[in-house]
Backbone bond lengths (Angstrom), bond angles and torsions (degrees), N, CA, C in turn:
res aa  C-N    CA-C-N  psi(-1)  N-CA   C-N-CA  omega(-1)  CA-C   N-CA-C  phi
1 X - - - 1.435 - - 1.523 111.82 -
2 X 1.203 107.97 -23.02 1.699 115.89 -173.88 1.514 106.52 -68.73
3 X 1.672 119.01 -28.87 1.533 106.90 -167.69 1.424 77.14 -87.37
4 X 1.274 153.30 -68.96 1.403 140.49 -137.23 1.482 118.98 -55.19
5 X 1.451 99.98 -25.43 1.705 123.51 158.48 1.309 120.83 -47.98
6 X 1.250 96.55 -66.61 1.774 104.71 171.08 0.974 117.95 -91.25
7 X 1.475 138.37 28.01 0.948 154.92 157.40 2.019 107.50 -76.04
8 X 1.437 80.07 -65.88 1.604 105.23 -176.58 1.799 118.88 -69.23
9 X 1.681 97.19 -10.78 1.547 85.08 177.10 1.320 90.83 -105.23
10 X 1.707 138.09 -15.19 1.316 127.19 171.93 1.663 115.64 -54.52
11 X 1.037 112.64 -45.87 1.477 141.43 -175.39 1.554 93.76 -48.63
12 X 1.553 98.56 -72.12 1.481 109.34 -164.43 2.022 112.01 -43.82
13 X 1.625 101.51 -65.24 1.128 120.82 165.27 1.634 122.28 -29.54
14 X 1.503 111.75 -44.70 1.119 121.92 163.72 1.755 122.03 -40.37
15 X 1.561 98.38 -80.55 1.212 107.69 147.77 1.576 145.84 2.31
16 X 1.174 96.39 -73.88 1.480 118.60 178.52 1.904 81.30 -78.89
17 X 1.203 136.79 -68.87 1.630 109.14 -146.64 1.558 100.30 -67.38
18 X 1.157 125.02 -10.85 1.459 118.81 -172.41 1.737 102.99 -98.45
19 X 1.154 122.16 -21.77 1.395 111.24 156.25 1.439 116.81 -70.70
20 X 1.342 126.35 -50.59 1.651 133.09 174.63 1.621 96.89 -36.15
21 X 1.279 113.29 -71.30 1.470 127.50 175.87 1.927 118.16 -27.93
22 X 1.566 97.31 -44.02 1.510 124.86 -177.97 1.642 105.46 -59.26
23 X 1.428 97.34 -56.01 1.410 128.14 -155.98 2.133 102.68 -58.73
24 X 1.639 86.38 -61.31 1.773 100.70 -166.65 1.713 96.21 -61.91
25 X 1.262 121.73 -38.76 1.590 126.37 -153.37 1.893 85.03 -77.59
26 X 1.542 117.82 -44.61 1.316 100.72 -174.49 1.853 115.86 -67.60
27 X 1.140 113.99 -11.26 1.471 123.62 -152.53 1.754 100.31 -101.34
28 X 1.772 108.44 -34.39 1.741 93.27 172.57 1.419 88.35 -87.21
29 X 1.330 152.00 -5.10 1.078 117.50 166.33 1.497 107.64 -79.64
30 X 1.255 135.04 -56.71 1.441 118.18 -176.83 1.899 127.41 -39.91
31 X 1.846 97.59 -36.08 2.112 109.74 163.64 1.221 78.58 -56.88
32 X 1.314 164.73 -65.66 1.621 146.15 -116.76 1.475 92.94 -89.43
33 X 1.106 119.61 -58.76 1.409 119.53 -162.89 1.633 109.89 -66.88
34 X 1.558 110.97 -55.01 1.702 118.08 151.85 1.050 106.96 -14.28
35 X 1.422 134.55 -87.91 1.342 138.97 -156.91 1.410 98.59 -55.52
36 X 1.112 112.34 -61.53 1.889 105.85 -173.64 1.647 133.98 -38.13
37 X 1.912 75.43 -46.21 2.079 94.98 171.38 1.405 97.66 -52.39
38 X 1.616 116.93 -55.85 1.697 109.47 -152.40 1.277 92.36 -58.09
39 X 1.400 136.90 -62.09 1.517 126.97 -148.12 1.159 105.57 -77.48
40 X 1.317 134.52 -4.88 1.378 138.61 158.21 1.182 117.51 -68.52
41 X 1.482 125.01 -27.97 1.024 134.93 165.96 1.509 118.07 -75.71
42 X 1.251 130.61 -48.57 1.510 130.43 171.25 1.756 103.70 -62.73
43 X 0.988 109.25 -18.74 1.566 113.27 166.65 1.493 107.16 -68.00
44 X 1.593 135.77 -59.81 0.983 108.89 -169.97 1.525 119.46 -101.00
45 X 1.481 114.71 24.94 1.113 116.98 -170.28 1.526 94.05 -88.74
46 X 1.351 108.88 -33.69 1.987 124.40 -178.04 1.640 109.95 -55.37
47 X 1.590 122.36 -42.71 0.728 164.05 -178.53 1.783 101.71 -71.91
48 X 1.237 129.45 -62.40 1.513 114.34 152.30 1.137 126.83 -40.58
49 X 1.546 115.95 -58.00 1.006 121.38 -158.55 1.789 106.46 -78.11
50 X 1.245 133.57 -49.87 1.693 139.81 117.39 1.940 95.09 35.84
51 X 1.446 79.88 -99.03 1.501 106.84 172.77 1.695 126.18 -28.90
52 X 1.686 105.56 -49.40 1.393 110.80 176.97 1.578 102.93 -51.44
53 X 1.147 104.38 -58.55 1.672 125.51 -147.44 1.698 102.15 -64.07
54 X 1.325 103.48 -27.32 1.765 115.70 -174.48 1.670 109.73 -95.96
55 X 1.545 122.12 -16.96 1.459 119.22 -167.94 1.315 111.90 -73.64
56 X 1.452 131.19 -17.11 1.468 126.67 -172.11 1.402 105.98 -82.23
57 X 1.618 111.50 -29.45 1.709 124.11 -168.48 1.990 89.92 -78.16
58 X 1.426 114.00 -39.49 1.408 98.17 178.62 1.097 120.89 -56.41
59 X 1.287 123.24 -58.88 1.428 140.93 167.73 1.498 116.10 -35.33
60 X 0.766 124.46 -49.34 1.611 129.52 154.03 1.509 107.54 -49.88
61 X 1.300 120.55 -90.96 1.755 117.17 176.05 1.332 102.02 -9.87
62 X 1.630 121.88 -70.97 1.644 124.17 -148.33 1.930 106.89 -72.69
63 X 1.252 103.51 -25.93 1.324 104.52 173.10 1.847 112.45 -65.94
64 X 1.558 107.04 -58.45 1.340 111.06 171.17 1.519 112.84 -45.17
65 X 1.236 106.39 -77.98 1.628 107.06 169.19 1.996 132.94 -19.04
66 X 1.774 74.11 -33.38 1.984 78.98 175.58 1.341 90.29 -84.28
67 X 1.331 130.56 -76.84 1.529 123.94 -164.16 1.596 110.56 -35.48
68 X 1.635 139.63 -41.40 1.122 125.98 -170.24 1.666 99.30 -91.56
69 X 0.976 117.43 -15.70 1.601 103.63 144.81 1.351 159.44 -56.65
70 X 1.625 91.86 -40.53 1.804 106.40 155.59 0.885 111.78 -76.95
71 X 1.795 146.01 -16.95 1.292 139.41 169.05 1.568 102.15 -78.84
72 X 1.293 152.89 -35.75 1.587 141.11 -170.14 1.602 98.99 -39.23
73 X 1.084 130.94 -58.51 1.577 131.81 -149.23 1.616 92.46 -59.66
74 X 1.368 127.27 -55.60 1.355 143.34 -177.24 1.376 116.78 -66.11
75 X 0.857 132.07 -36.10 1.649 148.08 176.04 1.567 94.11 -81.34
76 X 1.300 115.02 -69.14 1.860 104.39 -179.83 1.403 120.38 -48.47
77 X 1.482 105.53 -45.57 1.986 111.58 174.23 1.603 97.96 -45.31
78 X 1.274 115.23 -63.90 1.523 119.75 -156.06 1.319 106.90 -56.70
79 X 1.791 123.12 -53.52 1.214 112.49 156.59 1.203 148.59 -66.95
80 X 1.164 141.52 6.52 1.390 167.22 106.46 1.617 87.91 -23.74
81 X 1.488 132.61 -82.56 1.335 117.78 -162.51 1.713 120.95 -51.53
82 X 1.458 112.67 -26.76 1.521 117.48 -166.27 1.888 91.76 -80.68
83 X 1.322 102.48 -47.81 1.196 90.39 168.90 1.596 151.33 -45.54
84 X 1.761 94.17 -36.70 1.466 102.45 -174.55 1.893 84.87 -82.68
85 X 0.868 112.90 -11.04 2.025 93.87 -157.62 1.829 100.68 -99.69
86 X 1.464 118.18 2.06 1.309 133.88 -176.56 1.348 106.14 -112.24
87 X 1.397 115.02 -74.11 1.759 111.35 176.33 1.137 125.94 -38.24
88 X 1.337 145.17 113.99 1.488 128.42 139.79 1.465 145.31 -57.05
89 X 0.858 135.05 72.73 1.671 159.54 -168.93 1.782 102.98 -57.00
90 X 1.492 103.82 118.49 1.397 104.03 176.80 1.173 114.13 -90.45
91 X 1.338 105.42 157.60 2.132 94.62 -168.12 1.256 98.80 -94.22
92 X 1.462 95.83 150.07 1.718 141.29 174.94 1.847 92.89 -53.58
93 X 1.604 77.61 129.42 2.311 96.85 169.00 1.695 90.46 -54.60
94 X 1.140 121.11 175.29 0.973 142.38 165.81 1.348 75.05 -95.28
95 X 1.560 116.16 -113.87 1.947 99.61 -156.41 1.382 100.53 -67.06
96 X 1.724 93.60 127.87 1.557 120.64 154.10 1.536 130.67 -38.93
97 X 0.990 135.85 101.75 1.403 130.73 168.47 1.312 122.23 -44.78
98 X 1.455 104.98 128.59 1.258 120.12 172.64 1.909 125.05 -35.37
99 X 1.001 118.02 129.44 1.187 121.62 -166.70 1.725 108.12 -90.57
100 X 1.728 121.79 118.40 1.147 132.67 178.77 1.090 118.08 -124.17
101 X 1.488 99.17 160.46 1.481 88.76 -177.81 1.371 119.69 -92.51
102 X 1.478 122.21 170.52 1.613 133.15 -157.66 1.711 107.90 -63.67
103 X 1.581 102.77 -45.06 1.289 109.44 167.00 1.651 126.03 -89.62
104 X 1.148 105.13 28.44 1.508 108.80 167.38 1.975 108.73 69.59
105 X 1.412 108.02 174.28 1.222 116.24 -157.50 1.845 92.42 -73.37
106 X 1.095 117.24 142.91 1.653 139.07 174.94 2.159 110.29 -89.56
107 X 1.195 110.76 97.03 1.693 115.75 -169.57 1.844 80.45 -75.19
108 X 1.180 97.49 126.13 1.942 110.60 151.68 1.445 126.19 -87.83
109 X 1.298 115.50 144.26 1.390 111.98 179.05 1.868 101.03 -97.02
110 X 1.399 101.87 -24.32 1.603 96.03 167.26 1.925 120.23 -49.16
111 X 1.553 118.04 -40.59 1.232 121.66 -159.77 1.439 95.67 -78.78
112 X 1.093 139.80 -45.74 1.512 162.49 169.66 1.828 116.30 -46.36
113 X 1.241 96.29 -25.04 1.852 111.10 -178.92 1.300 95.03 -98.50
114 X 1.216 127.75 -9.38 1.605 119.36 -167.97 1.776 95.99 -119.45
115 X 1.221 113.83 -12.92 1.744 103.68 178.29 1.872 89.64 89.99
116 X 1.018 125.65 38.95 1.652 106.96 157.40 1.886 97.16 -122.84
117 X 0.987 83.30 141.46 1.387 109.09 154.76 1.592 150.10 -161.38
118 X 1.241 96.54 110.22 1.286 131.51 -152.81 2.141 113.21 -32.06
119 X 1.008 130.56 155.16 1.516 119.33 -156.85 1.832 84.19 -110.23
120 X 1.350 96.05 131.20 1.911 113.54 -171.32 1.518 88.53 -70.47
């Protein structure tokens, strides 16, 4: 009965050093992660404060930005008008020309395997 004793407090002992072991390895990793949050945190506190110092200059931009926005419609008409009353525009064919493409007509070897060929 005596070895099953010391059997059972070897065991036990075991135990406990491999949890202790468990314990410290989980705990510098949790300081690891700690440390990271904090400076993540002085990161975005810089980043608020960043922000304070820049929000009045936004606020300005978005106001300007609206005013040269309600002017585009009026500013584009007007230029559109200098344009039409300056350019000279040559007149349109009566019939429209056929529409091609940029790189010219594409020869198939499909139409050619079948006996068509197309009238020049």
């Amino acid at each position: 009965m005596t070895a099953l004793v010391v059997l059972t407090v070897v065991v036990i002992v075991a135990l406990i050093a491999g949890l202790a072991v468990y314990l410290y390895w989980a705990g510098t990793l949790l300081d690891r992660i700690g440390a990271k949050l904090e400076a993540g945190a002085g990161l975005v506190h810089g980043i608020v404060a960043d922000a304070k110092l820049i929000e009045p200059g936004v606020d300005h931009i978005n106001r300007t930005g609206g005013v040269v926005a309600g002017a585009l419609p009026l500013l584009y008409g007007m230029a559109e008008g200098i344009v039409k009353g300056v350019t000279p525009r040559a007149p349109l064919p009566e019939v429209p020309e056929v529409a091609r493409p940029a790189s010219g007509t594409r020869r198939s070897r499909l139409l050619a395997a079948v006996g068509f060929e197309p009238h020049p």
